[in-house]
C-alpha positions in Angstrom: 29.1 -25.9 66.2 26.4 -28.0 64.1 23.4 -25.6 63.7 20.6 -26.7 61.8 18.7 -23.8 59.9 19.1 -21.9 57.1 21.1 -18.3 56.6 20.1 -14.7 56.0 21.4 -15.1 52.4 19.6 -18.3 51.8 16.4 -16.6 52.9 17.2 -13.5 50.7 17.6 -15.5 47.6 14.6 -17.7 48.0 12.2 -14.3 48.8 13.5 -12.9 45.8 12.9 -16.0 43.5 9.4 -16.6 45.0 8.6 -12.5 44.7 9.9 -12.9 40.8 7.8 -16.3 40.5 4.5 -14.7 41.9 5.1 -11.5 40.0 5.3 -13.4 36.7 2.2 -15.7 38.0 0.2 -12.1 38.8 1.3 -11.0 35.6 -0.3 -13.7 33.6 -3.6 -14.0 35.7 -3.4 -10.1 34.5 -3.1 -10.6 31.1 -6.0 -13.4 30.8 -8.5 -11.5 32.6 -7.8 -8.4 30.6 -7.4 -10.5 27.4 -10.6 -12.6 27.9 -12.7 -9.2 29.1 -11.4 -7.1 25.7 -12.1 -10.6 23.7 -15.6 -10.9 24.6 -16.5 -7.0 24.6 -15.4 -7.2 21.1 -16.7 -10.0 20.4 -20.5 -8.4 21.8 -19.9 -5.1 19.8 -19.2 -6.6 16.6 -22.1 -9.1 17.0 -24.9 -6.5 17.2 -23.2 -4.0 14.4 -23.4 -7.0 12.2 -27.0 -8.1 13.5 -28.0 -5.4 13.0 -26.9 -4.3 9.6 -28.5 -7.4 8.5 -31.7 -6.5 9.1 -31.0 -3.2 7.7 -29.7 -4.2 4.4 -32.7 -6.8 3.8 -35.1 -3.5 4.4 -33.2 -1.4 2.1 -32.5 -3.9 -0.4 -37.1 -4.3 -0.5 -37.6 -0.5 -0.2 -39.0 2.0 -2.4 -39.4 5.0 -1.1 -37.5 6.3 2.4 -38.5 9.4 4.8 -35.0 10.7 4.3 -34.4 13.7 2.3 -32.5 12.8 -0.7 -28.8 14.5 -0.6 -29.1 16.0 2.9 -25.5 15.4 4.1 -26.7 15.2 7.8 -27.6 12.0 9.2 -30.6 11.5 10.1 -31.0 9.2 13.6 -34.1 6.8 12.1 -35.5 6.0 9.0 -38.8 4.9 7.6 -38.7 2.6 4.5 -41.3 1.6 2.3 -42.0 -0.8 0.0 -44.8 -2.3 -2.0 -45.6 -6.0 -2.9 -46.5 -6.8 -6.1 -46.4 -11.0 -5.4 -50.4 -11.0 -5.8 -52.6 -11.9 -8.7 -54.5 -9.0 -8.6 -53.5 -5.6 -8.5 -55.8 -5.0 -5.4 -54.1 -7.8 -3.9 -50.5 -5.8 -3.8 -49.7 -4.8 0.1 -48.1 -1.5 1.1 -45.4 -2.4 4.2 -43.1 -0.3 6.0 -40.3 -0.6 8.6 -39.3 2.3 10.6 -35.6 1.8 12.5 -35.1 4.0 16.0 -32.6 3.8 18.4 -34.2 3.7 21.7 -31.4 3.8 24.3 -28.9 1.5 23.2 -31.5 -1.1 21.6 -32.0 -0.6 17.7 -35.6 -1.2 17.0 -37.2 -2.3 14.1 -41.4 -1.3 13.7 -42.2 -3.5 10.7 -46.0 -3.2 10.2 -46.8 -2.2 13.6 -44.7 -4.6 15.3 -41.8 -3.9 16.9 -38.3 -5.7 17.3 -35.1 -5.2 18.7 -32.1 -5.9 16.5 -29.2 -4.9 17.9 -28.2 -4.0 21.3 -25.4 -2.4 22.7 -26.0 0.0 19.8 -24.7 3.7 20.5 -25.3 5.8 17.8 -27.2 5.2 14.1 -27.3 7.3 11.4 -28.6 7.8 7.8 -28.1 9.5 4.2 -30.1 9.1 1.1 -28.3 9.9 -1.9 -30.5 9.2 -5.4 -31.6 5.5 -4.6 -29.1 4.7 -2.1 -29.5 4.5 1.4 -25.6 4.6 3.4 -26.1 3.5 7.2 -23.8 4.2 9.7 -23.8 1.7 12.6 -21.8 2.2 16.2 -22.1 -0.7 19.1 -20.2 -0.4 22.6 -19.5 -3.7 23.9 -20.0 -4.1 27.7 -17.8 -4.7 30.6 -15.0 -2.8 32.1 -13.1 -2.9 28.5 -15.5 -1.7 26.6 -14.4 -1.9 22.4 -16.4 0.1 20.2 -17.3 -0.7 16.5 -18.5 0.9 13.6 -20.1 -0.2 10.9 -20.6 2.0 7.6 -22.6 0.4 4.5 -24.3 1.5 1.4 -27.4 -0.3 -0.4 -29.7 0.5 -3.3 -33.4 0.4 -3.1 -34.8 -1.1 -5.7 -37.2 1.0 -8.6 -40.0 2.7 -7.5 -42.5 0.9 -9.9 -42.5 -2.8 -10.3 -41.4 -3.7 -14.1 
C-alpha cells in the first residue's frame, strides 16, 4: 500500500517547530515595540528636563535678587528672579527685568517681562531653594506613552552680586 500523505508524527514535529518559530518571531516583535516605546519616552523626558534647565540656569546665572526665602529648606513650586541691566550709558537708561517660572499642569512656564513661554513639557514636579546666593532647582519630567520613564534633574547656580561693580 502506496499512500501519499504525511503522518501524525510528521505533523507533531512540524506544529512544534512552527509554534517555537512564531513564539521567538512574537517574542522579538515584543521586545522592539517595548524597546522603541521606553527609548522614546526617555528620550521625551530627558529632553524637556534638560530644556528646561537651560532656560533656568541662564535666568539664575542674570539674577539678583529671588522671591525665595534665603535658607528655607522647603522647596518652593515657582520662583521670581530679578535682575537689573546696567548695559546703558546713563544710569536712567539701566532696565529692571524679571522672570517668574510656574508649573502650570505639566508645562513649565516662563513670564519674562510680561510674556509668557513654555519651556518644558511633560514637566511633573519643580521645585526651589535659595541658600546665600545660590539658587538649587530641582527638575522632574514624565515621558509619555504606555512606558512612561521619569527623570530628574537637580542643579545649583549662583546669582551674580547684587550691585553692578
Amino acid at each position: 500500500m502506496n499512500q501519499k500523505g504525511f503522518t501524525l508524527v510528521e505533523l507533531l514535529v512540524a506544529m512544534a517547530v512552527s509554534t517555537m518559530v512564531m513564539t521567538g518571531i512574537v517574542f522579538a516583535i515584543h521586545q522592539v515595540v517595548w524597546g522603541t516605546g521606553r527609548s522614546n519616552s526617555h528620550v521625551v523626558a530627558l529632553t524637556d528636563v534638560n530644556h528646561a534647565a537651560l532656560s533656568l540656569k541662564k535666568d539664575i546665572q542674570t539674577a539678583q535678587d529671588t522671591d525665595l526665602t534665603d535658607g528655607d529648606p522647603v522647596p518652593q513650586s515657582s520662583v521670581t528672579l530679578t535682575w537689573t541691566d546696567y548695559t546703558g550709558f546713563d544710569e536712567e537708561d539701566n532696565k529692571s527685568h524679571y522672570s517668574t517660572y510656574t508649573l502650570s499642569g505639566t508645562e513649565l512656564q516662563r513670564d519674562y517681562d510680561g510674556t509668557v513661554s513654555i519651556v518644558g513639557r511633560h514637566i511633573t514636579s519643580v521645585g526651589f531653594i535659595q541658600n546665600d546666593r545660590i539658587v538649587t532647582a530641582n527638575i522632574t519630567a514624565t515621558g509619555p506613552g504606555f512606558l512612561e520613564r521619569i527623570e530628574t534633574l537637580k542643579f545649583s547656580m549662583q546669582m551674580r552680586p547684587e550691585v553692578a561693580e
